[in-house]
Steps between C-alpha positions, in 0.01 A plus 500: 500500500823556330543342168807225632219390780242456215733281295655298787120469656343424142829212456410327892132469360596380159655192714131441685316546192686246306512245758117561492497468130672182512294379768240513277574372179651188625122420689419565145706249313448274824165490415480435148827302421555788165821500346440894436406581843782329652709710257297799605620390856834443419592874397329617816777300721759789233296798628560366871887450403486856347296675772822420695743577284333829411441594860926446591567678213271779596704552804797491442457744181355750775821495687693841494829507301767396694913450522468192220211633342543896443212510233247298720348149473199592233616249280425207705186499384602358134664214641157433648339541178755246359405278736156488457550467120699223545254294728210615231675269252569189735160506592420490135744235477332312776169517367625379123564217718193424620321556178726215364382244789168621433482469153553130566273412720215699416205511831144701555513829698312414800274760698550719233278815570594495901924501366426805205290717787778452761755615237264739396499696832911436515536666156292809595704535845791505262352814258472720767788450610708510177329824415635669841842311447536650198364875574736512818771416309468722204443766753751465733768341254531200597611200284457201748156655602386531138665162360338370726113634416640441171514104576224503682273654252640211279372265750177656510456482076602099526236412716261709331583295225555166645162543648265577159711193372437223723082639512566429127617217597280376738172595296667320148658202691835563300714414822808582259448834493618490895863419470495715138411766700790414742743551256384793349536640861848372551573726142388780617661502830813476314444821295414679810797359648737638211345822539585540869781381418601761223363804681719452812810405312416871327498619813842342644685593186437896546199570235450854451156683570231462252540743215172664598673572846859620370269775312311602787892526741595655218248774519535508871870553487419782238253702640676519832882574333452878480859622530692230346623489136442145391420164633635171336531117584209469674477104604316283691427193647189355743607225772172367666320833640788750452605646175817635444564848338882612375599778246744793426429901520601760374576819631696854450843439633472770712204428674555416897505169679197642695280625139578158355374285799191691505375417151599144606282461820212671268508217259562198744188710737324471168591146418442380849122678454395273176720179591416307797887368639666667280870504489723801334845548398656868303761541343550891471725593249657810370395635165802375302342146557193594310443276234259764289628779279531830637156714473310206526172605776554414860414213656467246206595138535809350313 
């Protein structure tokens, strides 16, 4: 299985699973009447929203570049991202609401063990399937596939802790404690939200590599640049799975078309080893565009 059928395969399940999810927590609050579980609930109808949205963006980013989109479609992905960041903070919205109406009319949780144990099973379902969310993603490069585990995994951590609340709860008879625990939920939905958030709008404006990853293209580009004279302005930029490589080399003037494009396809063949959809872009230059002093050793960066 190719890495595009994992991702668009993992995405159509996400969909299923949350539904599930969902399912599931609502028989939960349904059963106990909790303020927290219905919040609990209420985030799970965002990962159904999201599944979507991360499953359309999926596909379309897999679409080859075309007339109107030379460089591809990998940055549909962000917008999905955006998306999900932004429906992360009107669920927390939603749920400040409910905490108010709560607040105010106070009630028992009702069938308390039966509701936690249903959720229980509906926040486990949801670990497993964060974990692989998020390993796909990292792996294959995908944003919507990892934002996704990513908001997931926050699911999972507020039930965990909605749950060990209301047993508190339950066992002390502090019935507060429910619709506190609410709104402690609806806060830190919104921080995950304005993380999402952040990271894709990173993405969308062009971020650069990592600085751990610019070092390691950097000694790619130089161990595989025998022949040239320098290389200089070495940028990049990542959109969704692809990153984007561009920079200028150097070379003796009178060196042939033919010499020159063969230290190129050595460094984009070595490139293109290390860096899963990579894209590359040289700039060969004559040696009058060098930017070091004369004498300086071959092959150094500028």
């Amino acid at each position: 299985m190719t890495a595009k059928q994992r991702i668009r395969r993992l995405a159509a399940w996400s969909i299923v699973v949350a539904f599930g999810v969902m399912g599931l927590k609502f028989v939960a609050w349904w059963m106990t009447g909790s303020v927290a579980l219905y919040s609990d609930a209420l985030e799970s109808i965002v990962n159904v929203i999201a599944g979507f949205a991360a499953f359309w963006a999926i596909s379309v980013s897999h679409k080859p570049a075309d007339r109107d989109h030379q460089y591809g479609h990998h940055k549909a992905e962000y917008f999905s991202a955006v998306l999900e960041g932004v429906l992360i903070v009107v669920a927390a919205l939603l749920i400040m609401g409910e905490v108010w109406r709560s607040w105010q009319n106070p009630a028992p949780i009702e069938q308390a063990w039966e509701g936690l144990a249903v959720n229980g099973v509906a926040a486990a379902i949801n670990c497993v399937w964060a974990l692989m969310l998020i390993r796909v993603g990292r792996k294959d490069k995908s944003p919507a596939l990892e934002a996704d585990g990513h908001h997931v995994m926050t699911d999972v951590v507020t039930s965990v802790g909605v749950i060990a609340g209301l047993v508190g709860a339950v066992l002390t008879g502090w019935y507060f404690l429910d619709p506190l625990l609410a709104l402690l939920v609806a806060i830190n939905i919104l921080w995950q939200g304005w993380k999402v958030i952040t990271s894709s709008l990173d993405g969308l404006m062009d971020r650069a590599v990592p600085v751990e990853e610019h070092v390691r293209i950097r000694d790619i580009i130089s161990a595989n640049s025998r022949g040239a004279l320098e290389v200089h302005d070495l940028k990049t930029r990542i959109a969704g799975r692809a990153t984007f490589i561009e920079f200028h080399m150097v070379v003796d003037a009178h060196m042939t078309v033919g010499e020159s494009h063969a230290i190129c396809d050595r460094i984009e063949e070595a490139l293109e080893a290390e860096i899963p959809s990579v894209r590359i872009v040289i700039h060969v230059e004559p040696e009058d565009e060098a930017k070091l002093p004369p004498g300086t050793p071959a092959v150094p960066f500028a």
